[in-house]
MIGU-61095 format. One record per residue: residue in three letters; x, y, z of N, C-alpha, C, O in turn. Coordinates in steps of 0.1 Angstrom, whole numbers, padded with zeros to 4 digits, always signed. Last residue first. Layout:
! residues N
alaXYZXYZXYZXYZ;...
This chain:
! residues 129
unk+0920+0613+1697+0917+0611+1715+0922+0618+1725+0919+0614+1737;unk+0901+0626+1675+0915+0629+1682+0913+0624+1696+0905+0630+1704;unk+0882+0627+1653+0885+0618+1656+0903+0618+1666+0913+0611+1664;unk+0875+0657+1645+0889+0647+1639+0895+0637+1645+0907+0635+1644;unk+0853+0657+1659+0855+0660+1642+0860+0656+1636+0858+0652+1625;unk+0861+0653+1685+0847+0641+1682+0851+0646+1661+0852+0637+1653;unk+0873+0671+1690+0882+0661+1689+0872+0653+1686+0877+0642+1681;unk+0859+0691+1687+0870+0696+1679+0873+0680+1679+0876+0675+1668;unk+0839+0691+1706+0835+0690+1692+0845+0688+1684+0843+0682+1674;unk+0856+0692+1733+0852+0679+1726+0842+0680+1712+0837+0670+1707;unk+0864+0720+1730+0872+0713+1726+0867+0695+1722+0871+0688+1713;unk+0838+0728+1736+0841+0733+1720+0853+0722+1716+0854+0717+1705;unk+0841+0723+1761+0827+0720+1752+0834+0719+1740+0836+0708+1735;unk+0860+0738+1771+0860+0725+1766+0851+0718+1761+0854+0708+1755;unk+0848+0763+1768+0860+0759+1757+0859+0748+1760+0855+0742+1750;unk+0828+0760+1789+0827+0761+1772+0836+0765+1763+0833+0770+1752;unk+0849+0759+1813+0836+0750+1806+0831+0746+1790+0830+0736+1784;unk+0854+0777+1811+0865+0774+1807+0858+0762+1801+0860+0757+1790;unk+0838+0809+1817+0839+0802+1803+0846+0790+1800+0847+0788+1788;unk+0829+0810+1841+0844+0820+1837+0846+0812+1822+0857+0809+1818;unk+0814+0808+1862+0807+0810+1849+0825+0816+1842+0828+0827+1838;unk+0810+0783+1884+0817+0790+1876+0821+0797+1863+0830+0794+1856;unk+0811+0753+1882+0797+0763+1883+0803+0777+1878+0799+0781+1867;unk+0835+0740+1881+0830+0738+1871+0815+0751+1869+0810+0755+1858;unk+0857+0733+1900+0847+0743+1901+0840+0750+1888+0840+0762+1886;unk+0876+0722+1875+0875+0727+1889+0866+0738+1889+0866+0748+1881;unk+0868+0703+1853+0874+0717+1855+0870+0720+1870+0858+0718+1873;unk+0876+0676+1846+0879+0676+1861+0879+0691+1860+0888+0696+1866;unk+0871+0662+1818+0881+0670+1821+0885+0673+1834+0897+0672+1836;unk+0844+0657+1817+0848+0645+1827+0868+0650+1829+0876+0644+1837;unk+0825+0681+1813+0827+0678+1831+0844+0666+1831+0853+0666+1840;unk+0824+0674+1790+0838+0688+1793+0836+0682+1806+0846+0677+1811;unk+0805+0665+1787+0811+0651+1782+0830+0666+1788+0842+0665+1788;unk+0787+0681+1792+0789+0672+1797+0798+0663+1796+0798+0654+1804;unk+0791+0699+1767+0790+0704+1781+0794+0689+1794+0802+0689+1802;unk+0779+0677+1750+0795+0682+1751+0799+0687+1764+0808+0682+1772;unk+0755+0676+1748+0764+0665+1757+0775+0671+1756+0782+0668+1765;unk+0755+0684+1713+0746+0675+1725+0755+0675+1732+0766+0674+1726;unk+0762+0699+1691+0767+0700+1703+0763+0694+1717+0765+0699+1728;unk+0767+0690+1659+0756+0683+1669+0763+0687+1685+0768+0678+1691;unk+0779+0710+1636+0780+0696+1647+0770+0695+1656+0766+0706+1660;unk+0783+0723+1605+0776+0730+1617+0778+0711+1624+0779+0702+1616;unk+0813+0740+1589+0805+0727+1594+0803+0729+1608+0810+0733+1617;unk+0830+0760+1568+0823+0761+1576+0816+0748+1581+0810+0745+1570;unk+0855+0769+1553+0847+0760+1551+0842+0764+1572+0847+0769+1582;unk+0860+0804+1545+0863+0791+1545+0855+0778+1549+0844+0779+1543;unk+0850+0829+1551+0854+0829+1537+0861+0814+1538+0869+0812+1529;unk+0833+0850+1577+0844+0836+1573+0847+0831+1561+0838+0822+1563;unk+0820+0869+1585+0825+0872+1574+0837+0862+1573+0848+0865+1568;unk+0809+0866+1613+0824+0865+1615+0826+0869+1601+0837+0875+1601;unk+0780+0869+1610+0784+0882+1613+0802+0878+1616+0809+0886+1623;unk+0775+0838+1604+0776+0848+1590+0784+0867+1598+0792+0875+1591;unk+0776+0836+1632+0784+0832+1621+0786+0836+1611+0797+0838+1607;unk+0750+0847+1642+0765+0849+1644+0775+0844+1635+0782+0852+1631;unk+0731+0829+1628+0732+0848+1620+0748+0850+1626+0758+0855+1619;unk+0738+0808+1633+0737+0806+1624+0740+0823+1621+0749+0828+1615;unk+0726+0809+1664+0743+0808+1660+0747+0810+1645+0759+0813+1642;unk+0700+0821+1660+0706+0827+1663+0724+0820+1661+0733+0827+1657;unk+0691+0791+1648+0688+0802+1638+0698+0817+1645+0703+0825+1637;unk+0694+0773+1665+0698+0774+1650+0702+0786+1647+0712+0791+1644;unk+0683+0785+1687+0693+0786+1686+0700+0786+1675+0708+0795+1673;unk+0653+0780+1672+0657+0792+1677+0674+0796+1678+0678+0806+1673;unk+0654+0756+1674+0651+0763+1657+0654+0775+1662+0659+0782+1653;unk+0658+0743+1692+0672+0739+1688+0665+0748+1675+0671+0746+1665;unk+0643+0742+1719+0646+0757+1717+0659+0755+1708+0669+0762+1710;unk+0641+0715+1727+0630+0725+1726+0633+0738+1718+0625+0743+1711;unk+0669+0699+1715+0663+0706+1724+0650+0715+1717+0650+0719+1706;unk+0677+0683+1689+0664+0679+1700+0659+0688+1711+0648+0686+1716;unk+0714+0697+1690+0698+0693+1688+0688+0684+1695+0691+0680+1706;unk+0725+0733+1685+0717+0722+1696+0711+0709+1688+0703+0712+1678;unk+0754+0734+1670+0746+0739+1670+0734+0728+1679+0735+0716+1678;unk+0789+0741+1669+0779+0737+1677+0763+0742+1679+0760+0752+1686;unk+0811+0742+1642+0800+0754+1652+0793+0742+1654+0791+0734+1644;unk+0843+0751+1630+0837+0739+1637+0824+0746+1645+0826+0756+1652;unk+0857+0762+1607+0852+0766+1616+0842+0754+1620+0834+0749+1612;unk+0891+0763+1586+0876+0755+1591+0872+0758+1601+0881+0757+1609;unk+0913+0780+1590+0907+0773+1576+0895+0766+1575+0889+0764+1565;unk+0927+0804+1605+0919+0794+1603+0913+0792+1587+0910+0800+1578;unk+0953+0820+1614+0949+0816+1600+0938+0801+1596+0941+0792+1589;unk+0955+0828+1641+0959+0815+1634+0955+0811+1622+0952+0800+1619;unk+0949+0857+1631+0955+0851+1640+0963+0839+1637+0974+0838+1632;unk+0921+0855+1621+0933+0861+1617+0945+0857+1617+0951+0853+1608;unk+0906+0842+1639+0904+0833+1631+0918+0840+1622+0925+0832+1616;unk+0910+0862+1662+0916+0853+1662+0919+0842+1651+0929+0835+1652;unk+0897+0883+1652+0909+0885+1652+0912+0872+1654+0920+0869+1645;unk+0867+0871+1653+0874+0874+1637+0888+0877+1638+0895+0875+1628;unk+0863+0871+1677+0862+0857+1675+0870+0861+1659+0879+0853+1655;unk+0857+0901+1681+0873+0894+1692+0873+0877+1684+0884+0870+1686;unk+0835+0903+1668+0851+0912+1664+0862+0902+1669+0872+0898+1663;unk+0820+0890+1680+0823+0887+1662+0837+0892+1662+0847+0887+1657;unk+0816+0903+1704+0823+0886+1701+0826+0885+1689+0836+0879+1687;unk+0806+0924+1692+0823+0929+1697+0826+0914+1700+0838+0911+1698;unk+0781+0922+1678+0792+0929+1671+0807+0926+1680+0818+0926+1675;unk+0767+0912+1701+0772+0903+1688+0783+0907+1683+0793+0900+1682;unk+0779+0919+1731+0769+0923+1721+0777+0914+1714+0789+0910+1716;unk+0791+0910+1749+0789+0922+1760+0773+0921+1744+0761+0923+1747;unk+0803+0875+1760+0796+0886+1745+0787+0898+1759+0781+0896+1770;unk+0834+0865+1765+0827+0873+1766+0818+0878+1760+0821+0887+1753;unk+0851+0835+1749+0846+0849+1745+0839+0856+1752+0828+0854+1745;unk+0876+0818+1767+0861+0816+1762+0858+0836+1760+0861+0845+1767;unk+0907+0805+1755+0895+0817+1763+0888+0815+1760+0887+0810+1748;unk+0907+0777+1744+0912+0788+1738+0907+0793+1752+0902+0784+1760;unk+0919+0742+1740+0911+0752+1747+0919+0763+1745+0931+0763+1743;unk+0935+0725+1714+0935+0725+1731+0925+0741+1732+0926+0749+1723;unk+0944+0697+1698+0937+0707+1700+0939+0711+1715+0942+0705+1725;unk+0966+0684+1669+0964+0692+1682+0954+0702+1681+0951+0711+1673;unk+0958+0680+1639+0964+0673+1650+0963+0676+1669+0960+0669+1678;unk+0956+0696+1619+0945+0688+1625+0946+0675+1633+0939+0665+1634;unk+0971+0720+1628+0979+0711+1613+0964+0699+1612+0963+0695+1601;unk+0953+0724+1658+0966+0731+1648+0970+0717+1640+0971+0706+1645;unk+0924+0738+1666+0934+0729+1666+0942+0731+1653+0939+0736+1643;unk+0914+0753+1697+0920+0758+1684+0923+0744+1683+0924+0737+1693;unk+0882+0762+1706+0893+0755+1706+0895+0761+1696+0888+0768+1688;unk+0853+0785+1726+0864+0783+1716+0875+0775+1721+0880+0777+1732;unk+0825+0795+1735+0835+0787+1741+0846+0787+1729+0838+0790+1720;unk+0814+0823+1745+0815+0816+1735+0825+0807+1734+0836+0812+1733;unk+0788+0835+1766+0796+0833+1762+0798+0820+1752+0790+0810+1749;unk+0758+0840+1768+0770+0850+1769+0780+0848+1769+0787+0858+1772;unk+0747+0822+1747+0742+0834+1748+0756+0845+1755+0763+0853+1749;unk+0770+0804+1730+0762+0808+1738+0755+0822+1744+0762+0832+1743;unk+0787+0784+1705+0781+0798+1710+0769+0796+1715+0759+0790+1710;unk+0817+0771+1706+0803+0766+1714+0798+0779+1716+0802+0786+1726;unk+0836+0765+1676+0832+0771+1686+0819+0767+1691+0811+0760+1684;unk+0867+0763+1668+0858+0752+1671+0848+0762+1680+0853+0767+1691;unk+0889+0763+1641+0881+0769+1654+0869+0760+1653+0863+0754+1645;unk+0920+0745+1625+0906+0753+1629+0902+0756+1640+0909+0753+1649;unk+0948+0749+1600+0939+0752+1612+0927+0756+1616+0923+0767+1614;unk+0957+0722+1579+0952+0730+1584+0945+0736+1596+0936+0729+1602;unk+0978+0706+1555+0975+0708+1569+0967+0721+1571+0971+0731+1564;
């Protein structure tokens, strides 16, 4: 059994799930980024934390701007210093596919949004209904 993170990184914030044994998942806080260095920091205590073993990352595709993004979630990640398995996901639609959750007041930049993003990567990975 093992635990992972699921993350939806965005410019200012970073959505994160946890799922536990690879059974349970549920929505983390979403990361604040004031700068790279201090989401790396707060995203590396956590991976501590629950002793993650696989990192789930959302990376765009077909958007106009998916070599750019690539290429910035890609440098974030190497700045976590993750030592475990790593798989990049197709984060299309997630955002949307988080609306059908009911987050209240969903405009609302308070990140809950993009934990649930992160949570439907988590459950589309291990196939978790």
């Amino acid at each position: 059994m093992m635990n992972a993170l699921a993350l939806d990184i965005g410019l200012k914030r970073v959505g994160i799930a946890l799922c536990v044994d690879s059974k349970v998942a549920i929505p983390l806080n979403a990361v604040f980024r004031k700068n790279r260095e201090q989401a790396a920091s707060e995203i590396k205590a956590l991976i501590k934390e629950h002793s993650i073993a696989l990192l789930i990352v959302g990376v765009p595709k077909g958007a106009t701007s998916e070599e750019e993004m690539s290429k910035r979630v890609r440098h974030f990640v190497s700045l976590l210093e993750f030592t475990g398995e790593v798989r990049f996901v197709d984060e299309s639609f997630t955002s949307k596919e988080a609306l059908k959750f009911g987050v209240a007041n969903s405009r609302k930049k308070d990140g809950k949004l993009d934990s649930l993003a992160a949570l439907v990567m988590m459950r589309e990975y291990f196939h978790l209904s």
